[in-house]
VMD Tcl script that draws the C-alpha trace (Angstrom):
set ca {
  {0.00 0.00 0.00}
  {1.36 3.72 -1.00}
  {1.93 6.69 1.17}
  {-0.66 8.31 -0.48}
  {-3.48 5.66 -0.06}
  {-2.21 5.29 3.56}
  {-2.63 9.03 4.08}
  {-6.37 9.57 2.14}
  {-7.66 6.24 3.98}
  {-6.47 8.11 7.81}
  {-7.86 10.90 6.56}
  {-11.03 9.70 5.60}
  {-11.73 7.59 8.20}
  {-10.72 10.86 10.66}
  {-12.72 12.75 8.58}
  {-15.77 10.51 9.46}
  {-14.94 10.75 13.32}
  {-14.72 14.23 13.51}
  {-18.74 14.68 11.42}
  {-19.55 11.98 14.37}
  {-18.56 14.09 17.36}
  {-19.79 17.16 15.67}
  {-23.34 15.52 15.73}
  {-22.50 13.55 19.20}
  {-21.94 16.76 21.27}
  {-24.15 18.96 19.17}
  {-21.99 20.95 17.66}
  {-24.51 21.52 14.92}
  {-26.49 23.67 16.58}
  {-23.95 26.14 16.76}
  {-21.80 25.74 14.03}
  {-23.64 24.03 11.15}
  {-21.46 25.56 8.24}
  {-18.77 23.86 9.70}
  {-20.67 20.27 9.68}
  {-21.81 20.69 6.10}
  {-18.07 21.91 5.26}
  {-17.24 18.85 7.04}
  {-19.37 15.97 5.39}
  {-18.46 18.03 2.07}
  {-14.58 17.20 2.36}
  {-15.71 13.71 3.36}
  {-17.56 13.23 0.19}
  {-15.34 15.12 -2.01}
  {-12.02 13.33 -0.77}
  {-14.02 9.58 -1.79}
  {-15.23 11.23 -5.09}
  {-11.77 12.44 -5.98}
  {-10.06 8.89 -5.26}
  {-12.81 7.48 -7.54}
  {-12.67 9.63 -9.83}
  {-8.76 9.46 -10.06}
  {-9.03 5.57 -9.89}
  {-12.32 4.91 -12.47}
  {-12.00 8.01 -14.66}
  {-9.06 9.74 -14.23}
  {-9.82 11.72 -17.30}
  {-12.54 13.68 -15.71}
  {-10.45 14.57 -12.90}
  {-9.91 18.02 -13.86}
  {-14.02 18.84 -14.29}
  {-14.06 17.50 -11.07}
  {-11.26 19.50 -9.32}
  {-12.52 22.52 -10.59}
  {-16.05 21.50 -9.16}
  {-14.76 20.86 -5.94}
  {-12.83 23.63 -5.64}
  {-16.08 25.82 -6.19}
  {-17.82 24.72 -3.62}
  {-15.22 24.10 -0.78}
  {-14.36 28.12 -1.48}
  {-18.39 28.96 -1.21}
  {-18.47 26.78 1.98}
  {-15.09 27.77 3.42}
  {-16.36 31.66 2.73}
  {-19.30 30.40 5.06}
  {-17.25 28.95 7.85}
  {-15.35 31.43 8.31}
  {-18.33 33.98 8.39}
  {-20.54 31.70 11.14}
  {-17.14 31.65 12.93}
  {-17.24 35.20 13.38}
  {-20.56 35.58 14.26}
  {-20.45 32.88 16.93}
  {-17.92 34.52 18.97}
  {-20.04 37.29 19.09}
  {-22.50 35.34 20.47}
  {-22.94 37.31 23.81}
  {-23.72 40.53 22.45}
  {-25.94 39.40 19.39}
  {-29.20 40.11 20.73}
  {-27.81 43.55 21.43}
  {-26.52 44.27 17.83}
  {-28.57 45.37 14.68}
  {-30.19 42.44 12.44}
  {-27.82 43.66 9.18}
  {-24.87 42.35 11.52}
  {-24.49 39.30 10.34}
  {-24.27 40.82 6.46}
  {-21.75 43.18 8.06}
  {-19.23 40.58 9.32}
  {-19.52 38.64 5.84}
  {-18.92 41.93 3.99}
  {-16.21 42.24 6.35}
  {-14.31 39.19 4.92}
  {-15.15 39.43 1.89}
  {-13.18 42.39 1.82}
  {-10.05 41.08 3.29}
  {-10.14 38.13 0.81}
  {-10.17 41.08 -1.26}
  {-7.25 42.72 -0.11}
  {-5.57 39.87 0.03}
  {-6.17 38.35 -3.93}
  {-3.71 40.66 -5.70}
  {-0.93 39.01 -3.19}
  {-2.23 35.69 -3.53}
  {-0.84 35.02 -7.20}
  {0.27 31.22 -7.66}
  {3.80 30.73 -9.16}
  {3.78 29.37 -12.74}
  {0.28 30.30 -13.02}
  {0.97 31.96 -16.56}
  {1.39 28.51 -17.88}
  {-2.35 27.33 -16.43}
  {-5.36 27.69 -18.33}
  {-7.08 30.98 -16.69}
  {-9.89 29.11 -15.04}
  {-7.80 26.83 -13.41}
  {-5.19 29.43 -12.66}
  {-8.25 31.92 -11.00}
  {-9.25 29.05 -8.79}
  {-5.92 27.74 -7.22}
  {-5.42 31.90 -6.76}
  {-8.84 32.15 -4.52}
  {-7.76 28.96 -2.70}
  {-4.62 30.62 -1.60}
  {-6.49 33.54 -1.02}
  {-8.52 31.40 1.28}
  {-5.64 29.85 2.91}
  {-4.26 33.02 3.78}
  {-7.95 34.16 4.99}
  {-7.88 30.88 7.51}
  {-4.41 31.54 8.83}
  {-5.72 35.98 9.52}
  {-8.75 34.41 11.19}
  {-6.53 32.14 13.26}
  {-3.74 34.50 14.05}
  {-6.58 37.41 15.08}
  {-8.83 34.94 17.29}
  {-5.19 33.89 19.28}
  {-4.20 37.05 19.51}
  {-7.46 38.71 20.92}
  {-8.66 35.82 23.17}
  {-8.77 37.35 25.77}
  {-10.45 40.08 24.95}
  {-13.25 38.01 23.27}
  {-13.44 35.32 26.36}
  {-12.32 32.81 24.76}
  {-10.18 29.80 25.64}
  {-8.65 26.69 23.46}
  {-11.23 24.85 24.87}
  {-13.93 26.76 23.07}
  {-15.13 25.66 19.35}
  {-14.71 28.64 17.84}
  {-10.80 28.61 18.70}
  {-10.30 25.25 18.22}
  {-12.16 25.23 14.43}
  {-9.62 28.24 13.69}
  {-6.85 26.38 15.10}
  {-7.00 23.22 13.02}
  {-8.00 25.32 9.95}
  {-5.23 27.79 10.71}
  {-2.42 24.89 11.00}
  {-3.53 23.21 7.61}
  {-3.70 26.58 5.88}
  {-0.27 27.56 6.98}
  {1.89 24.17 6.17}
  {0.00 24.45 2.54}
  {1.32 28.24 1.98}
  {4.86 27.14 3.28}
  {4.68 23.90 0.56}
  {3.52 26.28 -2.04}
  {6.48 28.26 -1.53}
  {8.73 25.79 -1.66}
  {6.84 24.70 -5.17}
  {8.74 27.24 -6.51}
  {12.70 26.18 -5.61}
  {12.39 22.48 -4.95}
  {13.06 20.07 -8.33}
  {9.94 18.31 -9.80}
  {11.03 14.94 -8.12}
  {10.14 16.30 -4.69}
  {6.55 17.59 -5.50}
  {5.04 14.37 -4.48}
  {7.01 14.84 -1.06}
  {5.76 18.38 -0.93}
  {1.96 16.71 -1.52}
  {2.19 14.38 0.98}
  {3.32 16.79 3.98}
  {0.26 19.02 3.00}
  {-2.15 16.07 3.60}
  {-0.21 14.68 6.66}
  {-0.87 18.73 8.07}
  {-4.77 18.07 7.32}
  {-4.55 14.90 9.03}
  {-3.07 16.66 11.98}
  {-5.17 19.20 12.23}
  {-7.97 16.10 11.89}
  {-6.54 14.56 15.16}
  {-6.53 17.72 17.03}
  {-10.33 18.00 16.23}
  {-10.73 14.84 17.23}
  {-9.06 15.22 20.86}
  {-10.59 18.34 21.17}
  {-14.60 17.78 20.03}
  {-14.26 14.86 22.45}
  {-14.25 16.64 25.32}
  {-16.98 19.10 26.87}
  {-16.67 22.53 25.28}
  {-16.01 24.79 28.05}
  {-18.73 27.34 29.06}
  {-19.03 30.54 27.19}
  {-18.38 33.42 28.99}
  {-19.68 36.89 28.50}
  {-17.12 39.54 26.90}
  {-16.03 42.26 29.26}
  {-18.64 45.36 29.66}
  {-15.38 47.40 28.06}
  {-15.70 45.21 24.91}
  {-19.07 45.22 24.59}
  {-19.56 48.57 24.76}
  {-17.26 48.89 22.15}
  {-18.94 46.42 19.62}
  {-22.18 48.14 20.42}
  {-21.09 51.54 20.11}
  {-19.13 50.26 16.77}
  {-22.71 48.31 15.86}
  {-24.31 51.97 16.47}
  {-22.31 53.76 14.10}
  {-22.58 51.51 11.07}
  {-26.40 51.38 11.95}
  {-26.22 55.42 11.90}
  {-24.27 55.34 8.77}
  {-26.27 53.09 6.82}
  {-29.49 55.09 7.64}
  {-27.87 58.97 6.65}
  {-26.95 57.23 3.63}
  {-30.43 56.08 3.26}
  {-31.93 59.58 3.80}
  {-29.58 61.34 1.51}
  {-30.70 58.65 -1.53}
  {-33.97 59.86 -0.31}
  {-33.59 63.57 -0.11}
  {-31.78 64.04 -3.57}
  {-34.65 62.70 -6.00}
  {-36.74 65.21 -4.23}
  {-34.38 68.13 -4.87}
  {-34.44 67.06 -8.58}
  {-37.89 67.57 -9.16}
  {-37.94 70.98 -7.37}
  {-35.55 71.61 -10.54}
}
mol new
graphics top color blue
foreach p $ca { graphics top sphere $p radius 0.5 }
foreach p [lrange $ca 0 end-1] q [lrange $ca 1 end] { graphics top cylinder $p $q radius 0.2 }
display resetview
């Protein structure tokens, strides 16, 4: 049996232990992106071995595919991540918050494309090329999120025993071996890419055990952020909300002034 079969069979197989403790200690409720995103790599890494095994022609469709939807649903756990650490103070904030933290990262992810360009890209065909660009751009995205949650912990109460930190942990880890590898893409000789392959998917299947050892134990209790950051998100919350609704009245106000012209 190969390295590579070894590694895709402990994957998979971890891969199906972490989607059963996310539905053994509920971790739906609260984070049922994640779960989907879950079950989707599940299913995707089986399709791509059969794929690669019964029609390895039709790989590439299928890639591409993929690709398209893991960015859609990564986009989408990174977003519920956000909004579940704010989880104390959402009843407080404005319903348009949610579209506000999204917005939020989409705009990083936008900041960060032009820096995100994949070497030897020139050579790919442009679709391809666009969509190994936006899952760097992703990467990137995960290891931000991962580095901001660790860094500011403590002011958002939380712990490493709380899902949020732990989901942005594993990601974070994964994200950050794969943008070290692709770096190295670009000095190491072509006989040492399947190396290079095989310590990404060892980092996934890392990051796999850690979610394993952690979503096995009790999440910890959340606690409530400190009146000094909550009044700050609120008073933050209140300004957007003002913004949004001056730029409301001023759409309003100039089609009236036209017509007095």
């Amino acid at each position: 049996m190969s390295v590579d079969t070894i590694l895709w069979l402990s994957g998979s197989m971890a891969e199906a232990v972490v989607i059963g403790l996310l539905l053994y200690r509920r971790v739906w409720r609260t984070l049922p992106v994640f779960l989907i995103y879950s079950i989707w790599t599940l299913v995707g890494s089986v399709g791509a071995y059969a794929t690669i095994y019964y029609r390895p022609s039709a790989y590439l469709t299928a890639y591409l595919a993929e690709m398209i939807v893991d960015s859609v649903l990564q986009f989408g756990v990174l977003v519920e991540l956000a909004w579940s650490i704010l989880r104390p103070v959402r009843t407080s904030l404005p319903r348009s918050s949610l579209v506000v933290v999204g917005a939020l990262i989409l705009a990083v992810g936008a900041a960060i494309w032009p820096f995100a360009a994949i070497p030897g890209a020139a050579n790919l065909p442009r679709e391809l090329a666009s969509l190994m660009r936006l899952e760097q751009t992703f990467s990137i995205l995960r290891v931000l999120v991962f580095l901001a949650l660790a860094s500011f912990s403590q002011l958002l109460s939380i712990g490493w025993r709380d899902r949020e930190l732990q989901i942005a942990t594993g990601l974070g880890f994964n994200s950050l071996i794969g943008l070290a590898v692709a770096m190295l893409h670009t000095h190491a000789p072509i006989r040492m890419y399947p190396l290079l392959n095989q310590i990404v998917v060892a980092s996934y299947l890392c990051s796999l055990l850690y979610w394993i050892v952690s979503f096995a134990q009790k999440e910890a209790e959340r606690r409530e952020f400190s009146p000094q950051m909550q009044n700050l998100l609120l008073a933050v919350a209140g300004a957007a909300r003002t913004t949004r609704i001056t730029m409301a009245d001023s759409a309003q106000v100039k089609p009236r002034k036209d017509r007095h012209l």
